[in-house]
Backbone as a printed PyTorch tensor [residue, N CA C, xyz], in Angstrom:
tensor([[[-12.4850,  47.8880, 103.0980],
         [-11.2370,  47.3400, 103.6170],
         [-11.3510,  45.8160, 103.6080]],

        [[-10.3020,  45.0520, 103.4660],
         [-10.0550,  43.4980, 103.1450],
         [-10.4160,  42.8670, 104.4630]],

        [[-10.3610,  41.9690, 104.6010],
         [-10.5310,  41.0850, 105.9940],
         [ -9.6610,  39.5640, 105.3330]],

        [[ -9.5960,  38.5480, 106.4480],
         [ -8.7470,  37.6420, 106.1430],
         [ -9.8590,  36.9480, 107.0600]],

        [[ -9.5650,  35.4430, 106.3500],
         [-10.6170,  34.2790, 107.0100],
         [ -9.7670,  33.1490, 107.9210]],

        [[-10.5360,  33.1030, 108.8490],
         [ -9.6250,  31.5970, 109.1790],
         [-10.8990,  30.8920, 109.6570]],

        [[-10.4110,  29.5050, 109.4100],
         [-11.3460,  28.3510, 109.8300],
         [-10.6180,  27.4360, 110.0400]],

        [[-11.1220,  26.3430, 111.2310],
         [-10.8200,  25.0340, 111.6180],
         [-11.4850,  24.8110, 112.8430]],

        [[-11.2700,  23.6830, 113.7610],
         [-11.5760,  23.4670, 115.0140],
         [-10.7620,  23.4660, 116.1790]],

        [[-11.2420,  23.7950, 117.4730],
         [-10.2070,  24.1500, 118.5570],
         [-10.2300,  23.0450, 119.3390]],

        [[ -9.7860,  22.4770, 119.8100],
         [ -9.7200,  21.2490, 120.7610],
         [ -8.6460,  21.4740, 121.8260]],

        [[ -8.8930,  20.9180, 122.8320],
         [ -8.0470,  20.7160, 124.1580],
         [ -6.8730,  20.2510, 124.3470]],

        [[ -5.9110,  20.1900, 124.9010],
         [ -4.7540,  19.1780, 125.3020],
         [ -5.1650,  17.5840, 125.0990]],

        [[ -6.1040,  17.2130, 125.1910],
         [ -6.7070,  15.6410, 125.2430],
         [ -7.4210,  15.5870, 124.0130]],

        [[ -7.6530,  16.4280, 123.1400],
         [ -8.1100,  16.1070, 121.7980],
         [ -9.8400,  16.3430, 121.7310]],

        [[-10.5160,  16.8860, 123.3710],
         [-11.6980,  17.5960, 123.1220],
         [-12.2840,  18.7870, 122.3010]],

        [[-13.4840,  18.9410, 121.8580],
         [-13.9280,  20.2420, 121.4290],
         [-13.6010,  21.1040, 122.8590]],

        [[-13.0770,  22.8290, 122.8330],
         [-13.2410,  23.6330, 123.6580],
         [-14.1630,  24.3300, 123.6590]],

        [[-15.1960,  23.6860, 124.0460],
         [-16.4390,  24.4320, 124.0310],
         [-16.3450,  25.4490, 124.3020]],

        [[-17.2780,  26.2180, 124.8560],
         [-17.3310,  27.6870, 125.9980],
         [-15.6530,  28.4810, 125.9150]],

        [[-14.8330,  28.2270, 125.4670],
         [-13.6930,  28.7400, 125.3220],
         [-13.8080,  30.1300, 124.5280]],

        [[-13.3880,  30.6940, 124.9220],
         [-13.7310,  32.4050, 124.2510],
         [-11.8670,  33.0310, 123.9110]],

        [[-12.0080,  33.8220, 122.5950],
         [-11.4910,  34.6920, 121.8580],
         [-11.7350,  36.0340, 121.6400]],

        [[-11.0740,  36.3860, 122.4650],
         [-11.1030,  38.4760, 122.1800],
         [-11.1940,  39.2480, 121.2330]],

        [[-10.8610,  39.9150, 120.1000],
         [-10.5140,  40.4120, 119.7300],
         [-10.5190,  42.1820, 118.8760]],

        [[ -9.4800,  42.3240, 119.6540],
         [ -9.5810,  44.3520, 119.7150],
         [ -8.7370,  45.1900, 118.8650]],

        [[ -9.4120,  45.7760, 117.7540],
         [ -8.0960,  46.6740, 116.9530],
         [ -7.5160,  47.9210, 117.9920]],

        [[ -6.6050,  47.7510, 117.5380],
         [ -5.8650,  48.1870, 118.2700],
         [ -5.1390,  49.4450, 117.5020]],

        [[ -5.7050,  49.8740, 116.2720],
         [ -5.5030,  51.1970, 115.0360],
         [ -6.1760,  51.0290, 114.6410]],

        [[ -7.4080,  52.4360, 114.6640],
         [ -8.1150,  52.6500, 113.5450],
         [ -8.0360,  52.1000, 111.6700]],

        [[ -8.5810,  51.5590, 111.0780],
         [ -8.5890,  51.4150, 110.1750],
         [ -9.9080,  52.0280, 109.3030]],

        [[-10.2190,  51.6050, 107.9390],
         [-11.1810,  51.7750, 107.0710],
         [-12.1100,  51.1500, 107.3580]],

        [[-12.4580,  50.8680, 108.0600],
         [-13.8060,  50.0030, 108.9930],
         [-13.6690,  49.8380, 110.2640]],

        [[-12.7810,  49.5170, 110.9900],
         [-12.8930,  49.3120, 111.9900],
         [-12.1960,  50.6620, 113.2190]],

        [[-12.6990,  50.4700, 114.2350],
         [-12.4420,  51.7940, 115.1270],
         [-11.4960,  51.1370, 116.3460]],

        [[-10.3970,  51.8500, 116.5280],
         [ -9.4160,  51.4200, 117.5520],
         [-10.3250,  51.5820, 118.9800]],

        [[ -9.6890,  49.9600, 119.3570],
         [-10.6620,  49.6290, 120.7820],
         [-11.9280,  49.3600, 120.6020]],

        [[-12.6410,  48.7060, 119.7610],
         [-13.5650,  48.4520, 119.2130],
         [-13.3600,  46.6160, 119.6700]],

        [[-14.2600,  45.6090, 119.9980],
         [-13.6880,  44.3510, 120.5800],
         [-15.0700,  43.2570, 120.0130]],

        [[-14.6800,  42.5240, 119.5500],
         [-15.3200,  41.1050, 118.9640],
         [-15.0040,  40.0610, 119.9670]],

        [[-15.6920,  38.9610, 120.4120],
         [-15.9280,  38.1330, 121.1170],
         [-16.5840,  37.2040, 120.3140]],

        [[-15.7620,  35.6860, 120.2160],
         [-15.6680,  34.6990, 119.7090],
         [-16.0820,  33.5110, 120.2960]],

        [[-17.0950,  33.1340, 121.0140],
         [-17.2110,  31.6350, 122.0200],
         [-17.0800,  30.2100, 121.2410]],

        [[-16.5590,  28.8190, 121.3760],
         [-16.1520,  28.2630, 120.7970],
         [-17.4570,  27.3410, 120.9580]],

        [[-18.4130,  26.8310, 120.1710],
         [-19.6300,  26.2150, 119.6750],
         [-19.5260,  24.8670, 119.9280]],

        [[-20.4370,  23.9140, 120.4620],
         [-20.5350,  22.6240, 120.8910],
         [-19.8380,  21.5720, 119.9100]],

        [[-19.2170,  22.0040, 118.3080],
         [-18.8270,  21.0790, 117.5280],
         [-16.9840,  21.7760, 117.1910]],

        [[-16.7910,  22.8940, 118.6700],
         [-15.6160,  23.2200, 117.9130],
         [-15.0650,  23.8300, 116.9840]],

        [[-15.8170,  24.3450, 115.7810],
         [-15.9290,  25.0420, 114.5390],
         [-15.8510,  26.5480, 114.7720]],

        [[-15.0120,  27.0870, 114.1630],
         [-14.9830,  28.5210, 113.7190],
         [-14.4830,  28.9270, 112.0110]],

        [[-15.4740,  29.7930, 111.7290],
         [-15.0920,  30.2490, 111.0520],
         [-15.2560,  31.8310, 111.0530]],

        [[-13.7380,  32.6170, 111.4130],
         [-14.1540,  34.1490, 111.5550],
         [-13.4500,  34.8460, 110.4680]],

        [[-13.8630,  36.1480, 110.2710],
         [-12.7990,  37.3140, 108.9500],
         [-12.7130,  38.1740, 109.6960]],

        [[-11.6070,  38.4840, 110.1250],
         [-10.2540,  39.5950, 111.0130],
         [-10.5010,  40.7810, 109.8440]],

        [[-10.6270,  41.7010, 110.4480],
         [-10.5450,  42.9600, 109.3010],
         [ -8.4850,  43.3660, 109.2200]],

        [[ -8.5860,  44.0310, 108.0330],
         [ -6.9000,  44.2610, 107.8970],
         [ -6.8650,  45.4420, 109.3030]],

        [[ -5.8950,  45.2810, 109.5880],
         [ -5.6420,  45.9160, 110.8980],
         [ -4.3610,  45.2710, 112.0430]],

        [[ -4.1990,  46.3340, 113.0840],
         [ -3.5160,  45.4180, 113.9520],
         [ -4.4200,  44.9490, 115.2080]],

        [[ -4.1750,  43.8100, 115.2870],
         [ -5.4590,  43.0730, 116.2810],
         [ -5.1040,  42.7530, 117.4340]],

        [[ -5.1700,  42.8260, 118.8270],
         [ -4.6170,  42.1170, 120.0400],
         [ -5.3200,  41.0510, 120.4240]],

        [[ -5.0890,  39.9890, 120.6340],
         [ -5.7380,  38.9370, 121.1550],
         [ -5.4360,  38.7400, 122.5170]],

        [[ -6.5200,  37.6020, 122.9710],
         [ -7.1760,  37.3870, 124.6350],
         [ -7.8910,  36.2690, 124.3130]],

        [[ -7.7010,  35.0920, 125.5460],
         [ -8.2230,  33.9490, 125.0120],
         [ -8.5480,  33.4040, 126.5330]],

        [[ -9.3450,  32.7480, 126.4820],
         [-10.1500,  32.4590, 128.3220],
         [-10.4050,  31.2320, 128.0830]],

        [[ -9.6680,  30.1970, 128.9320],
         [-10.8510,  28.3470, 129.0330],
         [-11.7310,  28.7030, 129.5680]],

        [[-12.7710,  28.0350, 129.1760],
         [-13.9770,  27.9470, 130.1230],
         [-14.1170,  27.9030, 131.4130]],

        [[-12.9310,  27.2230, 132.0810],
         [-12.4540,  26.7710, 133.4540],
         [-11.7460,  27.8410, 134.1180]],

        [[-11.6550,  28.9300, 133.4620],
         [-10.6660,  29.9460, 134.0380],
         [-11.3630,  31.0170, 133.9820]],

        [[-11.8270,  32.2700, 134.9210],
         [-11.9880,  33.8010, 135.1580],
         [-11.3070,  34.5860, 134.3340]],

        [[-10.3900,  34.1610, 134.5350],
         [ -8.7000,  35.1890, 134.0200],
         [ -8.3830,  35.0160, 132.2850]],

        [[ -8.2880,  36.3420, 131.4550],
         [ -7.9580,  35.8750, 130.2100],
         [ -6.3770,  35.7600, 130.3470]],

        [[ -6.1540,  35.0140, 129.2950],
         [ -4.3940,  35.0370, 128.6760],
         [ -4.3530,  35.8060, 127.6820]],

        [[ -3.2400,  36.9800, 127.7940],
         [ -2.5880,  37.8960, 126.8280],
         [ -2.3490,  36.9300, 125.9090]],

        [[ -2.5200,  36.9280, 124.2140],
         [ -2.1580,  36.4630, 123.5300],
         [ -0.9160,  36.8680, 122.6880]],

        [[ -1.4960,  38.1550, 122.3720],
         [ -0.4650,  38.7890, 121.7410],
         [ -1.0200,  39.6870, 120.7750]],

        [[ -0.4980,  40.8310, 119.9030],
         [ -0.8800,  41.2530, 118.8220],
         [ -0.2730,  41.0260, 117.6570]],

        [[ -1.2540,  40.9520, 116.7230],
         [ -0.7780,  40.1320, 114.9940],
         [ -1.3010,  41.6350, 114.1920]],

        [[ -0.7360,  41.9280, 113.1310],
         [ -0.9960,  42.6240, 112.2730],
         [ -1.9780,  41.6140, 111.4580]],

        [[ -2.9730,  42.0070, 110.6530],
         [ -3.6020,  41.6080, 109.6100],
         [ -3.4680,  42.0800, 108.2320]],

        [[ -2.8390,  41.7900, 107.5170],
         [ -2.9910,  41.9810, 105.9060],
         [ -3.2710,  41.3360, 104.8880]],

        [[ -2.6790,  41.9810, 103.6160],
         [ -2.2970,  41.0360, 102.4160],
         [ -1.2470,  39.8910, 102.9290]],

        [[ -0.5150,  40.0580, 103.5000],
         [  0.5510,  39.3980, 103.9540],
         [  0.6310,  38.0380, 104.9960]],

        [[ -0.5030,  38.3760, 105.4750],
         [ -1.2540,  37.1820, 106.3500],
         [ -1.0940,  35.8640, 106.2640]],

        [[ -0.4150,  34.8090, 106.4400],
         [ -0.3460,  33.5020, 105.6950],
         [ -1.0270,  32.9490, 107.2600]],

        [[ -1.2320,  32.9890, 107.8860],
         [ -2.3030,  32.0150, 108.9640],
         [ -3.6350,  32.1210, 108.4440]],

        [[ -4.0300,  30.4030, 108.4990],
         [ -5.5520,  30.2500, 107.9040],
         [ -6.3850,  29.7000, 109.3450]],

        [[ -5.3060,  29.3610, 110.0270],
         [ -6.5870,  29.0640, 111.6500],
         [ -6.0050,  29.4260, 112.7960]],

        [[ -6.7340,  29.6100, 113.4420],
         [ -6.4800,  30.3380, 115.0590],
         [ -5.7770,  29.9290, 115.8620]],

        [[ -4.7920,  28.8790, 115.5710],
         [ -3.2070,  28.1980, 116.6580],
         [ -2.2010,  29.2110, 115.5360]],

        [[ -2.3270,  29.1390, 114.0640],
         [ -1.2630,  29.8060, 113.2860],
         [ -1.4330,  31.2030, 113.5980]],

        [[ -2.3360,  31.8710, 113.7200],
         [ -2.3990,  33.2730, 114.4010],
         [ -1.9470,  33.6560, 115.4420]],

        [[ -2.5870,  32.7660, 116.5730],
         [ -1.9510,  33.2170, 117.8650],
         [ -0.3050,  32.6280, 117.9560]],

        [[  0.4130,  31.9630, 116.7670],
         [  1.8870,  31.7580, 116.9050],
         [  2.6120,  33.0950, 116.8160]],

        [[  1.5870,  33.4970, 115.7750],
         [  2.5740,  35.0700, 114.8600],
         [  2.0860,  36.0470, 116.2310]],

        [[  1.2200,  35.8460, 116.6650],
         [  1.1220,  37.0000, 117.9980],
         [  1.6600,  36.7520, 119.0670]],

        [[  2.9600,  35.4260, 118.8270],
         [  3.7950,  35.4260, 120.0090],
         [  3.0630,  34.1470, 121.3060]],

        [[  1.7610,  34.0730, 120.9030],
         [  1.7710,  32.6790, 121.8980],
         [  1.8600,  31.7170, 121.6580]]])
C-alpha cells in the first residue's frame, strides 16, 4: 500500500521551533497495512524538522503543545493518490483545523 510524505518545520506563534510538541496519529479503517486504531506518535525534535509517510488510509489527527496535558482534536484527512498536502499545517487544514 502507498504512503504519502510530508516534510518541513513546525514553529510557534513567535516563529520558535515546537519542540516537545507531539502529533497523533490513528487509522481510523483498516487498510493494506495498516490496522484500524492502530496510533503513531510524532514528537517535534530540537531543530523542528519532520519528515513522516502517512500510509493511504483515513487518518484522525491529535496534536498536544508541550505546555498543555490536553490534546486538540484535529480532525480526520483521508490519505491518497489525491493528497496534495506536502507538510503538516496543509494537512491539518484539509482535516478541518
Amino acid at each position: 500500500m502507498p504512503s504519502h510524505n510530508l516534510t518541513g518545520v513546525i514553529i510557534d506563534p513567535i516563529g520558535d521551533f515546537s519542540v516537545g510538541d507531539e502529533f497523533r496519529f490513528i487509522t481510523t479503517r483498516t487498510t493494506g497495512r495498516s490496522i484500524s486504531g492502530s496510533r503513531s506518535l510524532f514528537t517535534v525534535p530540537q531543530n523542528g524538522a519532520y519528515n513522516i509517510d502517512l500510509e493511504y488510509g483515513d487518518i484522525f489527527i491529535e496534536y498536544r503543545a508541550v505546555e498543555n496535558a490536553a490534546w486538540y482534536i484535529v480532525g480526520t484527512v483521508t490519505i491518497d493518490g489525491n493528497t496534495t498536502a506536502t507538510t503538516l499545517p496543509e494537512l491539518i487544514r484539509q482535516a478541518g483545523g
